[in-house]
C-alpha positions in Angstrom: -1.1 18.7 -6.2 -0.7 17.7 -2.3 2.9 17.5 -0.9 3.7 13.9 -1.8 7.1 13.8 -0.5 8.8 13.5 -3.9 6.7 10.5 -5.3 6.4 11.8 -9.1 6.9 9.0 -11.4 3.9 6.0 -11.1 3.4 2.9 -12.7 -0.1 2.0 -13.2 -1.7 -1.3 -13.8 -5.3 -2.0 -14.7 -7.7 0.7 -16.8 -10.7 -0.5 -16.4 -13.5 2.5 -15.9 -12.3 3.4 -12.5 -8.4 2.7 -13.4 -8.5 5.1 -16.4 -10.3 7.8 -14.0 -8.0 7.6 -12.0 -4.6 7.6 -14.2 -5.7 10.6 -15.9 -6.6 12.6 -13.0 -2.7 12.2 -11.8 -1.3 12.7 -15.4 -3.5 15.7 -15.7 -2.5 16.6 -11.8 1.1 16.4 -12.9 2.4 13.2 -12.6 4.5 11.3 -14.7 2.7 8.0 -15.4 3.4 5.1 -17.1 0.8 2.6 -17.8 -0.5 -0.7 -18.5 -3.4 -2.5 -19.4 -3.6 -6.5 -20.3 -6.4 -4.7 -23.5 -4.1 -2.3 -25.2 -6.7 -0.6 -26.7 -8.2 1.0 -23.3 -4.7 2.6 -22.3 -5.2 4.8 -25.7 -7.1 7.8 -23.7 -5.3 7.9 -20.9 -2.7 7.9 -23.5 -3.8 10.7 -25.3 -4.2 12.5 -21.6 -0.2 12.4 -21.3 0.4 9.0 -20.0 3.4 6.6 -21.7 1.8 3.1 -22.4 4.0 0.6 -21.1 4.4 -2.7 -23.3 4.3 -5.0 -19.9 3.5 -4.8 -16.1 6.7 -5.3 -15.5 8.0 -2.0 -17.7 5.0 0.2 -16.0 6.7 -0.1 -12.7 10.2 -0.3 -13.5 11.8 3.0 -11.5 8.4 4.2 -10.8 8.6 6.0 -7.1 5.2 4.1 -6.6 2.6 1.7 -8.4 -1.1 2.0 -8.1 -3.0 -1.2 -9.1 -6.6 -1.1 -10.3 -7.4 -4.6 -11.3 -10.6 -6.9 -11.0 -10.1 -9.4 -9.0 -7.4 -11.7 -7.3 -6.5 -13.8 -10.3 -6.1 -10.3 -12.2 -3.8 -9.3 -9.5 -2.0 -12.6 -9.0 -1.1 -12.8 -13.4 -0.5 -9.1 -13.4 1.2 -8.1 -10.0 3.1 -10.7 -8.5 3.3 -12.5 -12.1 5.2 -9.3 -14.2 5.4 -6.5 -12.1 6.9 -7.8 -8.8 10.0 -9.1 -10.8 11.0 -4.7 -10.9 9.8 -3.7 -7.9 12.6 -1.6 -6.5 13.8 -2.1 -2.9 11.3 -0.4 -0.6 8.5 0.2 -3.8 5.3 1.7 -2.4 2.3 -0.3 -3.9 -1.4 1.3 -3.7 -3.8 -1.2 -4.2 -6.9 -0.1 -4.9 -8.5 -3.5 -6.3 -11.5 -5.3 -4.5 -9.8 -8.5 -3.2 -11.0 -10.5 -0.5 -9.7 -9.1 3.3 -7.9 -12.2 3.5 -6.3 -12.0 0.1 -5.2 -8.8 1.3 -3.2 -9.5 4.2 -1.7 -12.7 1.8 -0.8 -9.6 -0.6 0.7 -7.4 2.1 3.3 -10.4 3.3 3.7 -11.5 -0.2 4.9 -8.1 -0.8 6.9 -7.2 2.5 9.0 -10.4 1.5 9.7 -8.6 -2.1 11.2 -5.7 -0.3 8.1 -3.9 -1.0 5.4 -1.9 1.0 1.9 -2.3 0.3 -1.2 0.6 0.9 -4.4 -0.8 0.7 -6.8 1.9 -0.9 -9.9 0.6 -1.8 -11.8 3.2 -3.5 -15.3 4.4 -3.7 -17.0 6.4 -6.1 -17.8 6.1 -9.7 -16.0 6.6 -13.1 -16.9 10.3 -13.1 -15.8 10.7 -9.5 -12.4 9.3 -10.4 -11.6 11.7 -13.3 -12.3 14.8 -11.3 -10.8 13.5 -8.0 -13.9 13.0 -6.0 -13.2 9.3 -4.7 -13.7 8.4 -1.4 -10.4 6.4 -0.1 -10.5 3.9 2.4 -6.6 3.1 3.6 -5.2 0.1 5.7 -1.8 -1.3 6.0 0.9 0.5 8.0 0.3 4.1 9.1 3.4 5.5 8.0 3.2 3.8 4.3 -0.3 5.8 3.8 1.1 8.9 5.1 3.6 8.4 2.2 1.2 7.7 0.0 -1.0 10.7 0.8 -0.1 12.7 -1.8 -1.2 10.3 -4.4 -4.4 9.3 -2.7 -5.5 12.9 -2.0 -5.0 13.6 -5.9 -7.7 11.2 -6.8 -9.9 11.5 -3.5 -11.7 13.9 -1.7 -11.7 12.0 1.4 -9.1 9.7 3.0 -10.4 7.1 6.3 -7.9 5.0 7.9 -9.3 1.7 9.3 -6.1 -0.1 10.3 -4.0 -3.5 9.7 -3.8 -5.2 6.1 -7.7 -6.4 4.9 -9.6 -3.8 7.2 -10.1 -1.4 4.2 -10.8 -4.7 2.2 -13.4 -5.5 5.3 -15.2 -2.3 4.5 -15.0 -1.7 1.3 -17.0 -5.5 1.2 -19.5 -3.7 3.2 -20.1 -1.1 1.1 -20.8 -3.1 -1.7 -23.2 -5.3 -0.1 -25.2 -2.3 0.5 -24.9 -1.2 -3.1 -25.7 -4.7 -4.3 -29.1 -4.8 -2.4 -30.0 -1.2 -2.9 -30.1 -1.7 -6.7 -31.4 -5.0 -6.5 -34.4 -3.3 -4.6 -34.5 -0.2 -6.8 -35.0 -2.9 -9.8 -37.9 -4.5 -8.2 -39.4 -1.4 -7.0 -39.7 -0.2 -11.2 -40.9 -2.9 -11.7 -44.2 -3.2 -9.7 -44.9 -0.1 -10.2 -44.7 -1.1 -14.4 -46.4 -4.0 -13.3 -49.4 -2.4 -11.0 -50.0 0.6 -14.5 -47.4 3.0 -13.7 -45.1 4.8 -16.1 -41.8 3.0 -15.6 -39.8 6.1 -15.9 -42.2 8.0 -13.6 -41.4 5.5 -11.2 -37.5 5.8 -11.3 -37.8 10.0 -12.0 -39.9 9.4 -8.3 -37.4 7.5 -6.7 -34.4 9.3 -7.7 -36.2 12.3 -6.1 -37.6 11.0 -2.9 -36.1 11.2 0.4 -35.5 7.4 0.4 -32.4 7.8 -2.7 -29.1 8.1 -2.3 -26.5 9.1 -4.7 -26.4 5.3 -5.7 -29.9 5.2 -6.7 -30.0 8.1 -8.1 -27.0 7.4 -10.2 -28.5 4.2 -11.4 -32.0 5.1 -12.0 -30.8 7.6 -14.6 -29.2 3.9 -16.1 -32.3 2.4 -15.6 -34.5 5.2 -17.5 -32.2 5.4 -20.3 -31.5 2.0 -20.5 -28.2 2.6 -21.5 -25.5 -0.2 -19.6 -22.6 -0.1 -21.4 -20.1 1.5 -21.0 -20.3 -0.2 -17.3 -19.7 1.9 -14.2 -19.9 -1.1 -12.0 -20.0 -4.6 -14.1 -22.6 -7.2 -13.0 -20.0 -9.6 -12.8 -17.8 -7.8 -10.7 -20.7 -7.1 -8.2 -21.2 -10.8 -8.1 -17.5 -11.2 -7.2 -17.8 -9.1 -4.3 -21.2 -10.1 -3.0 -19.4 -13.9 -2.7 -16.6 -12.2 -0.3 -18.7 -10.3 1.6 -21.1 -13.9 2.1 -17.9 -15.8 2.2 -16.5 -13.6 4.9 -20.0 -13.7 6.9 -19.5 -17.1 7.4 -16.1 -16.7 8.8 -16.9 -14.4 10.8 -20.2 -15.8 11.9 -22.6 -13.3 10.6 -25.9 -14.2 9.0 -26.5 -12.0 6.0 -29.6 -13.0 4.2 -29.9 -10.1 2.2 -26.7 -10.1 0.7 -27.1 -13.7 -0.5 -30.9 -13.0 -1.9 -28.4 -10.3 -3.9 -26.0 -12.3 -4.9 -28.1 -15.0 -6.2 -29.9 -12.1 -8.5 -26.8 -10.5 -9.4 -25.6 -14.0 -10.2 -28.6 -14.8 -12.6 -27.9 -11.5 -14.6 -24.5 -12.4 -14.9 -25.5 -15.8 -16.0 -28.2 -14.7 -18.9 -24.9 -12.8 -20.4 -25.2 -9.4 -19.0 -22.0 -9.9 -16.9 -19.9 -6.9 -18.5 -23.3 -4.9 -18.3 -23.5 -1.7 -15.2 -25.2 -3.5 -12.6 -28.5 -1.1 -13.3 -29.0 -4.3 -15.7 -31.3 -5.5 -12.7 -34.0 -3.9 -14.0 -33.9 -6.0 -17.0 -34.6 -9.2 -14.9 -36.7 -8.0 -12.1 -39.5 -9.6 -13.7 -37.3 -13.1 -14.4 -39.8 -15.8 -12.4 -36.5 -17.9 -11.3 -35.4 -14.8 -9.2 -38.6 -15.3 -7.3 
């Protein structure tokens, strides 16, 4: 485990598929961790890893030397965070964010949380479930220098690389980015199995092809095994939660004054999955509804 300058006991809040990677990488890296999870039944094998379930938010963090928070979205944060767990913050509490929230949200968190006495690291991470069990994450840090140098220990436990991009919502800013990209680049994968299904090829052939070919990254290679197998639950990356983050990074664009027409043709597909029911689905689910004629 990396010098962390004494930060030993954690509170963690949200166990969703990357939040229980995560957890019980530290408890099995040699933390003390006390968790909590608004489904009771998903803290079980982090549990079972070494973790002590916590009966609230607000008993998770309780004398913890810092919180991470893994939630899925802002009203997730808003109930969970600053509606238990901000009532036992101690006095100078280091919270590690690692939720997708909207830059702007971000910056409302950081002063939310400064006023509380607390500091808040933004660390929005990027990976997949298997990459935060073993550590493999890649981190992407804002919020005041200092705070993620004392949160290094911690981040460098569940990632192999840390990038710091500056003030409160800039790691918010990219990690929106990112996911744009992913968001399309499945979208595209789904269309491209399905004309070649559509034009006599094998299906499978197609995605084996793809997954193989210069023009794949570990993304698309990752979800074309999905897409073969068919098999979308348990979710890596939930439809739903792609849709969420597609309408920040459009809702951002138009801030910011950048035209992004790919990212809405995306959202309005991912948005269609979600909307037939495939919501908590891994957002290889796309190739189910490639061939839907109102995505066309």
């Amino acid at each position: 485990m990396s010098d962390d300058g004494g930060t030993r006991t954690l509170g963690f809040l949200g166990l969703g598929a990357m939040g229980a990677g995560m957890a019980t990488r530290l408890v099995e890296s040699g933390y003390s961790v006390r968790v909590y999870n608004r489904t009771t039944a998903k803290a079980a094998p982090v549990v079972a890893a070494g973790a002590q379930a916590a009966r609230t938010a607000a008993d998770a963090v309780d004398g913890a030397d810092a919180v991470i928070v893994s939630l899925a979205d802002e009203p997730a944060v808003e109930k969970v965070l600053f509606g238990d767990a901000a009532s036992r913050l101690g006095e100078g509490a280091l919270v590690i964010d690692t939720s997708t929230v909207s830059p702007d949200f971000a910056r409302q968190a950081a002063r939310r949380l400064s006023a509380l006495g607390a500091r808040r690291v933004e660390a929005c991470v990027f990976g997949n479930p298997l990459q935060a069990r073993s550590g493999e994450l890649r981190v992407l840090t804002a919020g005041d220098r200092a705070d993620v140098d004392a949160a290094r220990g911690v981040l460098e436990t569940i990632g192999r690389e840390i990038r710091y991009f500056g003030p409160p919502g800039a790691a918010a800013t990219m990690k929106l980015v990112l996911n744009m990209l992913i968001g399309a680049e499945i979208a595209a994968l789904a269309e491209a199995a399905r004309l070649g299904e559509a034009a006599g090829l094998d299906r499978d052939a197609v995605l084996d092809c793809v997954a193989g070919s210069g023009v794949a990254s570990m993304v698309m290679a990752f979800r074309a095994a999905i897409m073969r197998e068919r098999r979308y639950e348990p979710a890596a990356f939930r439809a739903r939660l792609m849709a969420k983050d597609l309408r920040h990074a459009v809702d951002l664009a138009e801030t910011a004054g950048a035209a992004l027409p790919l990212a809405e043709r995306a959202l309005e597909i991912v948005t269609a999955a979600v909307d037939r029911g495939d919501g908590d689905k891994d957002l290889a689910v796309l190739a189910e509804h490639a061939h839907d004629p109102r995505q066309r």
